[in-house]
N, C-alpha and C positions, 0 to 999 in steps of 0.2 A: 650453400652449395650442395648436389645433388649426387651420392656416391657414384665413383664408377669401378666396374670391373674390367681390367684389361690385360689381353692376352696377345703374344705375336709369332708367328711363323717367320722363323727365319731362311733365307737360301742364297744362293752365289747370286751376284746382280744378273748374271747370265739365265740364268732359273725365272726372271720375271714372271715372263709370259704361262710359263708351268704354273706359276706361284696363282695365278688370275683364273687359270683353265683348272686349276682341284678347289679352288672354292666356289667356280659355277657347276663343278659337278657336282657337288653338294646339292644342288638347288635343280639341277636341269641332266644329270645324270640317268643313264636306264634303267640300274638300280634305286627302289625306292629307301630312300635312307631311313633306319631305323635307329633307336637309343632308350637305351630302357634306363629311370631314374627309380630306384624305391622299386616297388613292384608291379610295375606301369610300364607298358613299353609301347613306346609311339612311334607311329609311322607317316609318314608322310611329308611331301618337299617342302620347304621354306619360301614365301613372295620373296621373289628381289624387286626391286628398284633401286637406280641408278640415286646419289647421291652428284652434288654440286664438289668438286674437288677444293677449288679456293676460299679460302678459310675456314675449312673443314676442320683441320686441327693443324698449329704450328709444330714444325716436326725438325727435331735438331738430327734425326738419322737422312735424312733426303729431302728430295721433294716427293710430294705426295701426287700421283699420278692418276689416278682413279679411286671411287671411291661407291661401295653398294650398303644398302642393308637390307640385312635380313630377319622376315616378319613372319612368325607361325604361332598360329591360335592367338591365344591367351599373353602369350611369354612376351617379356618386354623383347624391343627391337637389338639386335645388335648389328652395328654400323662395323663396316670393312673397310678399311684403308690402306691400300697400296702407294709401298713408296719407295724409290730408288733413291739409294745409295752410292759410295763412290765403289765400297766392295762388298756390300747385300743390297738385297731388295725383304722389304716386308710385307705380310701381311699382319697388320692390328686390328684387333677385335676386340670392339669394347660395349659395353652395358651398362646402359642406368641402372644398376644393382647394387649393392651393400656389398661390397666384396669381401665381407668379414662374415657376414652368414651366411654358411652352408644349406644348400635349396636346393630345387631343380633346377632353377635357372642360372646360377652357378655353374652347375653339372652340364647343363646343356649349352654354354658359352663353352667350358673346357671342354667337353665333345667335340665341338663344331671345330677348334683350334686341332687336338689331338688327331681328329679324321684326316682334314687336312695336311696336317703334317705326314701321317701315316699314309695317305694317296701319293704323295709326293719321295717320300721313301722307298715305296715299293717300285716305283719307277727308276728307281734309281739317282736321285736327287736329294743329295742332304739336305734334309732340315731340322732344324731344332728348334723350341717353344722354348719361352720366357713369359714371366708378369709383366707385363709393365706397369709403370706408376699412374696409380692413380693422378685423376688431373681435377 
């Protein structure tokens, strides 16, 4: 079985639609996203495409609603799953990566969750990140 790395955004179930609209600004926003790993600092938006939501991942917090991933350069893909709850909604972000070695792609999965989270704050919508378990 193939490691993964997983991360999630949390918010009131009410936040959904927030929660969907700060991780396509990531990707389709006017500002071009930057993240520097190491002494390297990259710029540039992420491909989406729309993932299949049904048996995407069994998910004991909701059901899963939508679901993207997002694909830049080199970096392995990381898959986004939204999913409502009775009292949050999530976003889970996960990666075929070794989540026990520290890399870019590490860095740059917790980027992507941290921004996120942080678009979604500044607006005024709690959120807060967790690990999730590996699967």
């Amino acid at each position: 079985m193939e490691d993964r790395a997983g991360y999630q955004v949390t918010v009131p179930t009410g936040a959904l639609g927030d929660l969907i609209d700060a991780v396509h600004e990531l990707a389709f926003g006017e500002s071009v996203p930057t993240w520097r790993i190491g002494n390297v600092t990259y710029l540039g938006r992420p491909r989406v495409r729309d993932l299949p939501v049904p048996g995407r991942m069994a998910n004991r917090l909701g059901h899963p609603v939508a679901a993207i991933a997002l694909t830049q350069w080199s970096c392995p893909t990381v898959d986004v799953v939204f999913v409502v709850g009775r009292n949050a909604a999530y976003a889970q972000f996960c990666c075929h990566i070794d989540p026990h070695a520290p890399g870019p792609d590490l860095d740059r999965l917790r980027g992507l969750v941290s921004t996120t989270a942080a678009v979604l704050t500044a607006r005024g919508i709690p959120a807060h990140t967790d690990q999730i378990a590996e699967r």
